[in-house]
Phi, psi and omega in degrees: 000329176298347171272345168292305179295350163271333179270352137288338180303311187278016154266336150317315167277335178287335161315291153005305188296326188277185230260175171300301216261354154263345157246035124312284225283325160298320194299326214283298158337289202264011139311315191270341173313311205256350164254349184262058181049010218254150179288059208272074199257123197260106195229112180290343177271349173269003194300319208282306174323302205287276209289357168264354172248336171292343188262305192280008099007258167341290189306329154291342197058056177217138185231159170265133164324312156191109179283131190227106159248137199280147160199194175222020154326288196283342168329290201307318173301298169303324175269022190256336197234019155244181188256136186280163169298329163329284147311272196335282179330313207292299191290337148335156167297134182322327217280295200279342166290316178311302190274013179291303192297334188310323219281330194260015170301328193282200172281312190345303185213107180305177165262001173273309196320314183286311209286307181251005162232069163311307193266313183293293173348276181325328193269357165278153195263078185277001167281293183307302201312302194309010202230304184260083205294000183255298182334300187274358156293327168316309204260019149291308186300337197289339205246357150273353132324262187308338163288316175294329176308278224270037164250359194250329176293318164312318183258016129261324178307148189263326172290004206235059164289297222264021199236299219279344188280321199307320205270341171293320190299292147027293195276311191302319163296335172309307191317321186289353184247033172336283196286353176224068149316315190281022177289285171344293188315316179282359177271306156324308200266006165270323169311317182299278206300343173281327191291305165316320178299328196263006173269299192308317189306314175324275198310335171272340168265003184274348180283264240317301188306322169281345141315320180233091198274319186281326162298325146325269154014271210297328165318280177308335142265355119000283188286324176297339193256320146330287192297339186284314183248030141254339169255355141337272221285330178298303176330291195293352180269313210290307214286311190309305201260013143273000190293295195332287169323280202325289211294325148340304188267328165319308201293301221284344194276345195276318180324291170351283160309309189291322153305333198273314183284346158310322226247322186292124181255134158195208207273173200238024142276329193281311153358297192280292186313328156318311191293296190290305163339295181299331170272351161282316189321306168289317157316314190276335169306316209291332183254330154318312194297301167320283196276339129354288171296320153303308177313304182303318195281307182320287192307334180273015176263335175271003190268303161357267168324289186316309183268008174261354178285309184300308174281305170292353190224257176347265139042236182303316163332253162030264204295325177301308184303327182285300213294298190295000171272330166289347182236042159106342181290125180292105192228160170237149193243026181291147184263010194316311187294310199269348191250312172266000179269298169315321197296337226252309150308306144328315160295348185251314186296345187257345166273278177002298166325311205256337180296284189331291201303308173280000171272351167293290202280352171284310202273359166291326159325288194189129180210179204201158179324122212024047140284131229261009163255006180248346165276322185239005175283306192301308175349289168329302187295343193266332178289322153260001163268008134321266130027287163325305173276336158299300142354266186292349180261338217267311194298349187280162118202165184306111148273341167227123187282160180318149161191121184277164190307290156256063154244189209292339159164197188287147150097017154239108179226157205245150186274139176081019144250130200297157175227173178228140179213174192208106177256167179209129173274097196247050101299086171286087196222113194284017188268338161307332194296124161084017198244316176260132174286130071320128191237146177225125175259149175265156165037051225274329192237010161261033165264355182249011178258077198304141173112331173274130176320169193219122183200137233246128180272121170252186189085216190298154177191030154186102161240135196264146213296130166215210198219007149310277185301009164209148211283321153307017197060012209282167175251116174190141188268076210267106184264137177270317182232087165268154144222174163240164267188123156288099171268120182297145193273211180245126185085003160077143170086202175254166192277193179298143174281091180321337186255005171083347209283134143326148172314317166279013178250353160309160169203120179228187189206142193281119162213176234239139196212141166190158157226118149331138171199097190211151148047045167070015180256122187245112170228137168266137188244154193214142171209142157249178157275138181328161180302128144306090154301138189226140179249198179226341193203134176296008161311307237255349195278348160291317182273324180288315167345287173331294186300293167315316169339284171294327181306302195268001156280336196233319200255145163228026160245115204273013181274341194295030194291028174255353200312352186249012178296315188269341239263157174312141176268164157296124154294161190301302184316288175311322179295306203286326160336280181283006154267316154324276197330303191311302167302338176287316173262020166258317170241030168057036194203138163230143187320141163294168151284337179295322159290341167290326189275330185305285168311351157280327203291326185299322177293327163218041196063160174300136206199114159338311174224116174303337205273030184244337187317141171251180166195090183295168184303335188266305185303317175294316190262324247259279179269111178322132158306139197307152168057045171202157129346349199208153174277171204263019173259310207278333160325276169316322180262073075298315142347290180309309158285000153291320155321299181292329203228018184191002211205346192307310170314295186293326180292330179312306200291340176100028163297296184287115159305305181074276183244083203243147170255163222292313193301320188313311198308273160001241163015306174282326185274346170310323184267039187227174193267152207291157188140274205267176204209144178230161163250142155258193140281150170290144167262353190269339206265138197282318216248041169073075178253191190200116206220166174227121200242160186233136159267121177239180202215132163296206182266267133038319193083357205268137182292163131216172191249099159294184173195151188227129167328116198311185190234138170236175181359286178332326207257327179301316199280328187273320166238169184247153188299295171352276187304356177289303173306319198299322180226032166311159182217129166241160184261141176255188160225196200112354213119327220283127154249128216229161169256112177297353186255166187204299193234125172296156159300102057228346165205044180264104218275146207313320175264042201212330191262315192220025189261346166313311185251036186274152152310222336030335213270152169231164177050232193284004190262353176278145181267359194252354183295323165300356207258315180283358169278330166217041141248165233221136173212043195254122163186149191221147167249117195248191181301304203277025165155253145212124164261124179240150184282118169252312176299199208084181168296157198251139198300146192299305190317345192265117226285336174239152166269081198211161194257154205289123149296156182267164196316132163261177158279144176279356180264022177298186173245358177238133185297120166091350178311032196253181200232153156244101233275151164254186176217155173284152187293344173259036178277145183299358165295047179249155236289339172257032170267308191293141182230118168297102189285345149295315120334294161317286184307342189248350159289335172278351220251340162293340164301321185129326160000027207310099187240163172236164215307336185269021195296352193239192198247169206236158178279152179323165187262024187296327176260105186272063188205115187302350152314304187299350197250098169195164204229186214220099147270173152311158185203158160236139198286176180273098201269198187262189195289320191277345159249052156260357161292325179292307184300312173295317167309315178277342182292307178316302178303355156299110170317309163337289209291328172284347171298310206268014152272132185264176175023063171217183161234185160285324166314342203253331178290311172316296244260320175311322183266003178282291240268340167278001166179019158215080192257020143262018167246121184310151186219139189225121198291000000 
């Protein structure tokens, strides 16, 4: 705060120069700035406009709800006392700090880079820069500034040598993106925004982990009786290897004797006594060796169990878990647990192993007449290396499945785009680092499948597992920049498909080949990735999604690459699962049942029950929806990406009703109050839309249900719904234009719901005020019809160029006939004019103020709802400095505005404001 009080003193002083009752009258000004709840952000180029319209305010006696000038003061404050997403990240759970760092392996944007200029990254608009090539040259130059600051910081520090080379390399590399800063930019805001998805998965999967507190529970004792019979098991390898010593010396005392008495000449009682000694003696080795041996089978029966529990459940667990994570279940795929469970068993089988290997070299010693090691050792020994070798090819596996960088997600890949994949050995043994070569291949087994593509890995193809690339030691190898390859056929181009199957409907699989050679055991190990789609055109991505979808929803054997020769249909249970999941990772929210039963309903009618409903590959993928052009996947993924890319806030908090039907709608809102409104999705719109309907009351009392044409992308991209709802307009009459929304459903008020996501910006700095200077959400429907405003510029937001239809009732029968009404660009609708005269009026009257009720003109009497009772002045946008004279001049001469002030004149406002700050500038009433 002390630099906001410095950069206020010399406006403080130019005060000092005036008469006591003009600097009252200011202090009184920036007193009600800082008491009316008002946003008081100090911007030197607005200062004289902000504090010459705030004193001639006062002097009306009048106040705004809420005045906002923009700067990046209180920003810079906020972001010094929040926690940046970085530190979050930092601060995660392994699984998800492990893919923060996956997300920085590469080059693109280092991870020092991301690290010490932290707080600035996050407070830049790298999305818009990415977009506005002079933004984004600005905040280029600003970020090679600053790699120089922290290259200058660096070269004092003594410790910061290998810090001070990166960043010169660093700047230099940078360099390249001279002539396209905004390349950068968009690189920049794709790291942010993958770094938001793993902050929301983190947060969805610790809601998810308090949801299901009993299926925890049962994990976790699961896993505690696992830590139980491995250090059971640990224990008994400790005991084994003293039995192991002990049956040594035993052995070595009996030798011993059994040498003293061969070489000892003595009586030949003393012999026979001899004789009988050396012979308890051997019985008792002889039963050592026997409960040894025993000890060794007990522990592989319980090493047995352990690794079938460990390979067969655990595992497949896993492995399952991973597969629903690729199409969105917040699941944890960390192998931390499955890595030290393995490690730990191995490690007991290779002591096992070495016990064996020394009952060898005792019997190399010695042995005797029914000895019980040359009988019950080989057995053993093939049992644990059975055992063992299971272990170990088990122990190979994909931990990140293929995925190209920016693509719609894994299991999707484009030929001549780099993809990434990642295996893990989980045998951890550092005596392994860097010694086994993984080599990686496509498809071992579509070469004999005519009609399916063919296709060649290029880049890196062989690296070795080592604890450098991953942040736990674990041993793994991450080839980073693979592509694939067409490979041509004979006569070129591709063959007949034998299955009938679509390009996405191929499925092929990457795979991974090395050998284990440790401690005298040699196994070759082989793992793929789950099936892949691989396209050619980003057309095709969609459709390939649909196929990972289904695939990793219904099959869990990833050798099944016929799966779509067959597939199976889906239960309701299953479907309404994996469409949640979608939604849950696209907009940090996954379906209610009431959304979930409006789409079975949409799908199969209305039905007591659901859990018998099916949904074949076609019916999902395939086949149009009635009356419409499109499947009921391109439907959802359009939804979806609206979500993801405009809608993710308002959905999280759960502001989007989303999928309610038109009778459903009807129904809720007749019985609320005038006013409120919900949003859904559109059913008609292929590429995703999102629209809101509303309830009024006649004169009469009879409800009826508006609709407003839904808004898709196109319109989301330019404004955002908030600001949208935020300045809806329909004209009533007279003209009058009022915002029909009020209360979210079922009684929330609108700005209490969306005042979190109001812009702030005033003048040239709101990005959405150009937009809104001519665009139109004006239209009005009385008994005898619908009038909609047509002249003006014809609005950008309107998706056709045609003329609008007018309001339907949301109970009409064709879905969405609704309008996004324009307005002409000098409509009294603009974006910082309207004033709640009501609002306004009781804040003053909390002032101490006495105003009376009519002080503003009240609207026609079409709409009986005090939402409804508000009016219009003129305002002035926040222009640049040289028209603020001009700009203060048309506020006076607004007539509006001077009608509704009492006991004033325009002379006495005029005369107040020459003498606190323009007494050259003419004025005129």
């Amino acid at each position: 705060m002390m630099q906001w009080v410095g950069r206020s003193s010399s406006r403080w002083k130019r005060v000092e120069s005036r008469n006591g009752q003009q600097r009252e009258d200011y202090r009184k000004a920036v007193r009600f700035l800082r008491s009316a709840g008002s946003a008081f952000i100090y911007s030197p180029a607005d200062v004289q406009f902000s504090t010459v319209f705030l004193v001639f305010l006062y002097a009306c006696k009048r106040r705004f709800v809420k005045l906002i000038f923009e700067d990046n003061f209180f920003k810079s404050v906020d972001y010094c006392f929040r926690m940046t997403h970085w530190e979050q990240l930092q601060q995660l759970d392994t699984v998800y700090s492990q893919r923060a760092f996956d997300l920085y392996n590469g080059d693109e944007f280092p991870m020092e880079v991301r690290h010490f200029l932290a707080s600035w990254i996050e407070a830049q608009d790298w999305e818009r820069a990415s977009r506005d090539s002079s933004q984004a040259a600005f905040l280029f130059q600003v970020l090679l500034e600053n790699l120089d600051n922290q290259f200058s910081r660096f070269s004092q520090e003594k410790d910061s040598f290998l810090l001070q080379r990166n960043f010169r390399r660093y700047k230099q590399n940078f360099q390249k993106y001279q002539e396209e800063p905004y390349t950068l930019a968009a690189i920049i805001n794709w790291f942010l925004v993958k770094e938001k998805e793993i902050l929301n998965d983190a947060e969805l999967a610790q809601q998810v982990q308090t949801l299901q507190v009993q299926p925890a529970a049962m994990e976790l004792e699961n896993h505690r009786q696992m830590e139980k019979k491995l250090t059971e098991l640990k224990n008994k390898v400790e005991v084994m290897e003293h039995s192991i010593r002990s049956l040594e010396e035993q052995q070595d005392e009996f030798d011993f004797k059994y040498q003293t008495h061969i070489m000892d000449s003595c009586t030949e009682e003393e012999k026979n006594k001899q004789i009988e000694g050396l012979q308890k003696m051997l019985n008792a080795l002889d039963k050592c060796r026997k409960n040894f041996l025993s000890d060794v089978t007990a522990m592989l029966n319980a090493a047995d169990g352990l690794s079938s529990v460990l390979i067969d459940v655990e595992l497949v667990d896993w492995k399952r878990r991973q597969q629903k994570s690729c199409i969105g279940a917040p699941d944890d795929t960390s192998l931390e647990q499955l890595e030290k469970w393995f490690t730990q068993i191995v490690e007991c089988m290779f002591q096992l192993q070495k016990f064996l290997q020394k009952l060898d070299e005792l019997l190399g010693k010695m042995s005797y007449a029914n000895d019980p090691i040359p009988v019950l050792k080989p057995p053993l020994k093939s049992r644990v290396d059975t055992i063992l070798t299971n272990l170990i090819k088990s122990s190979f596996v994909v931990e990140t499945q293929p995925s190209m960088p920016q693509g719609r997600g894994p299991l999707v890949l484009r030929t001549g785009v780099q993809f990434s994949v990642k295996v893990r050995f989980l045998y951890k043994v550092p005596e392994l680092n860097h010694v086994m070569n993984v080599s990686v291949s496509i498809d071992n087994t579509v070469s004999q499948m005519k009609g399916f593509r063919k296709f060649n890995v290029l880049g890196t193809l062989s690296k070795a597992l080592n604890m450098a690339e991953s942040t736990n030691g674990g041993m793994v190898a991450d080839f980073r920049h693979l592509t694939l390859k067409d490979q041509k056929v004979g006569g070129g181009g591709k063959g007949i498909n034998d299955l009938s199957l679509s390009v996405t409907e191929e499925l092929h699989n990457i795979n991974f080949q090395t050998q284990f050679d440790y401690q005298g055991l040699s196994v070759s190990l082989e793992t793929s990735s789950l099936p892949v789609v691989v396209i050619s055109n980003s057309s095709q991505q969609q459709s390939a999604w649909a196929s990972v979808l289904w695939f990793n929803m219904l099959c869990s054997d990833p050798k099944n690459i016929k799966f779509f020769e067959g597939s199976p249909p889906a239960s309701w249970a299953q479907f309404g699962e994996m469409l949640s999941w979608q939604f849950l990772s696209s907009g940090n929210r996954d379906l209610d049942n009431e959304q979930l039963e409006t789409l079975a309903t949409k799908l199969f009618g209305k039905q007591q029950s659901y859990d018998h409903c099916m949904i074949p590959w076609a019916k999902f993928s395939k086949e149009n929806l009635p009356d419409t052009n499109f499947t009921l996947w391109v439907w959802l993924d359009g939804i979806l990406n609206l979500v993801k890319g405009y809608l993710s806030d308002l959905w999280s908090d759960g502001s989007i009703m989303g999928f309610v039907s038109k009778g459903k709608e009807r129904v809720l809102l007749k019985k609320k109050q005038n006013g409120t409104f919900l949003l859904r999705f559109s059913e008609s719109i292929k590429d995703g839309g999102i629209t809101f309907s509303w309830v009024q009351y006649s004169n009469d009392g009879n409800p009826s249900v508006q609709t407003v044409k839904p808004f898709i992308s196109t319109d989301l991209k330019q404004i955002a719904l908030p600001e949208i709802i935020c300045n809806f307009r329909i004209m009533i009459a007279e003209n009058v234009p009022v915002n029909p929304l009020c209360y979210l459903y079922p009684n929330t008020s609108k700005d209490q719901a969306f005042g979190k996501y109001y812009s702030e910006k005033t003048g040239e700095e709101n990005p959405y005020l150009k937009y809104l200077k001519t665009k139109l959400v004006f239209v009005s429907k009385d008994r005898n019809g619908c009038t909609s405003v047509g002249e003006g510029p014809v609005s950008d937001l309107s998706p056709q160029d045609r003329d609008p239809p007018p309001f339907s009732e949301a109970g009409d029968d064709d879905d969405d006939d609704d309008v996004l009404f324009q307005r002409p660009e000098k409509s009294p609708m603009l974006f910082s004019s309207t004033i709640d005269p009501f609002l306004l009026n009781s804040i003053l009257d909390n002032y101490g103020e006495s105003t009376s009720q009519d002080s503003f003109s009240q609207p026609a009497p079409h709409i009986s709802s005090p939402c409804f009772q508000q009016t219009s002045v003129e305002a002035i946008p926040p222009e640049s400095d040289t028209d603020v004279h001009n700009a203060l001049q048309e506020f006076v001469n607004s007539q509006n505005f001077l009608n509704s002030i009492e006991h004033s004149t325009p002379e006495d406002f005029i005369h107040v404001f020459q003498d606190l700050s323009y007494p050259n500038m003419p004025l005129t009433p």
